[in-house]
C-alpha angles and dihedrals in degrees: 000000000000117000127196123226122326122249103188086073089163094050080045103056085041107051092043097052136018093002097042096048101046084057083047096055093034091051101118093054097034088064095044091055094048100031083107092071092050086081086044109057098030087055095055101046099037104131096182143285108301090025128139112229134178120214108204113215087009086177109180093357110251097131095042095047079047091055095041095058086050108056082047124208102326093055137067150204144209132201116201118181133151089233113096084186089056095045089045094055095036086051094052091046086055092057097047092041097047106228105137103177092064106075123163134212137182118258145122107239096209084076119016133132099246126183097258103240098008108130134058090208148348131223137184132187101203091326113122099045089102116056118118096227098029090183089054083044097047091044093051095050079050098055093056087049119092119248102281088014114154126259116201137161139139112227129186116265118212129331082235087060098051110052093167091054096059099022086100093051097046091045082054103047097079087066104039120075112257119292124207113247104278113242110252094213097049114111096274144115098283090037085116095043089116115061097197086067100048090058091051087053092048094039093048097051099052111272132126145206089038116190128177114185132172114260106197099189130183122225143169143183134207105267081231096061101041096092090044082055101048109042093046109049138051123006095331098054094045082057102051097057094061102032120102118259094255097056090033092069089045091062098046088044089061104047098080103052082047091058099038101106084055093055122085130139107006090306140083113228128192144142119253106216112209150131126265107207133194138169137148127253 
């Protein structure tokens, strides 16, 4: 599947550096965090035994080896993600894990030169937030789908419905300078927060059926892990590699005391607010 140049060049730099290898080294928790919406994601999109599926911003791999698994020996899965430190990581995982009918490459989706008519489905965990054109992206995923093909991914909802996942950016505002209010609409983790847009995005680029429902999912993460994760990964990890020691430590500081009514038990526990959406090729 050749592609031709890339034209999200900021999800680009990100993902293969800073971005990309703080998933790589976080990988094992990562997937821990986000393992509730395998079943998810893999339920919805399932096309069948035997069946031939795309996962969109694949990242370390976990949906696609699941997938994978799923459709058995007969049928196959392809990761596709902008990171080359995430393939590289989701290729090797696919070795040592021996499931030979997943296999990754490197490629934006908004413009790739997919097989017309080649997948039975696609799916995404969290994967297709951040294109620049989301319409040229999602008709171009349409396009590499069969006529009737499943569509299925899980987005975030709003920043307002999902207090863990910004606890660690509001306990470090007070100590970074002013930032302007972010556009909702801008690539991003909360691009997808308002559902009436994502069917016009989905409507607009040629796809059917098109159903948005409310996953409330409940996730958790090790209490020993919960700083790691905090201070490596998002805004605030962003922040914190280019901040200056001394504010540094008052952001990290702060974090704790931020995240304490998660925390019971050894364990943080939230609810991760966010869409499951499907539609049909």
């Amino acid at each position: 599947m050749p592609q031709s140049a890339q034209p999200n060049t900021q999800q680009a730099a990100l993902w293969n550096d800073a971005s990309g290898k703080a998933w790589v080294e976080m990988q094992p928790i990562l997937d821990g965090v986000l393992s509730p919406f395998e079943s998810l994601v893999v339920d919805a999109g399932y096309p069948g035994e035997g069946g031939n599926v795309l996962d969109i911003g694949c990242g370390a791999g976990a949906t696609t080896l699941a997938m994978a698994r799923r459709l058995g020996n007969g049928g196959r899965c392809a990761g596709l993600d902008i990171s080359r430190p995430l393939v590289a990581l989701a290729t090797e995982r696919a070795r040592v894990e021996e499931v030979a009918n997943a296999r990754f490459e490197v490629g934006d989706a908004q413009l790739y030169a997919f097989e017309s008519g080649h997948f039975d489905a696609v799916v995404s965990r969290f994967g297709v937030m951040f294109f620049d054109d989301p319409v040229a992206a999602f008709s171009n995923i349409r396009q590499a789908a069969r006529r009737g093909g499943k569509l299925a991914f899980v987005a975030w909802r709003s920043p307002a419905e999902n207090d863990f996942m910004t606890t660690a950016a509001r306990a470090a505002a007070p100590f970074l300078p002013p930032a302007p209010a972010p556009d909702p609409e801008a690539p991003g983790q909360f691009a997808f927060a308002d559902g009436a847009r994502v069917r016009r995005i989905l409507e607009a680029s040629g796809w059917s059926s098109v159903k948005i429902e409310r996953a409330d999912v409940p996730c958790q993460i090790a209490e020993s892990h919960l700083m790691t994760y905090a201070t490596r990964l998002g805004p605030v990890g962003a922040a914190l590699r280019e901040l200056d020691r001394a504010t540094a430590e008052k952001v990290t500081a702060a974090l704790p005391a931020a995240f304490a009514p998660f925390v019971a038990d050894g364990k943080a526990r939230f609810i991760a607010a966010c869409w499951l959406v499907t539609a049909l090729a």
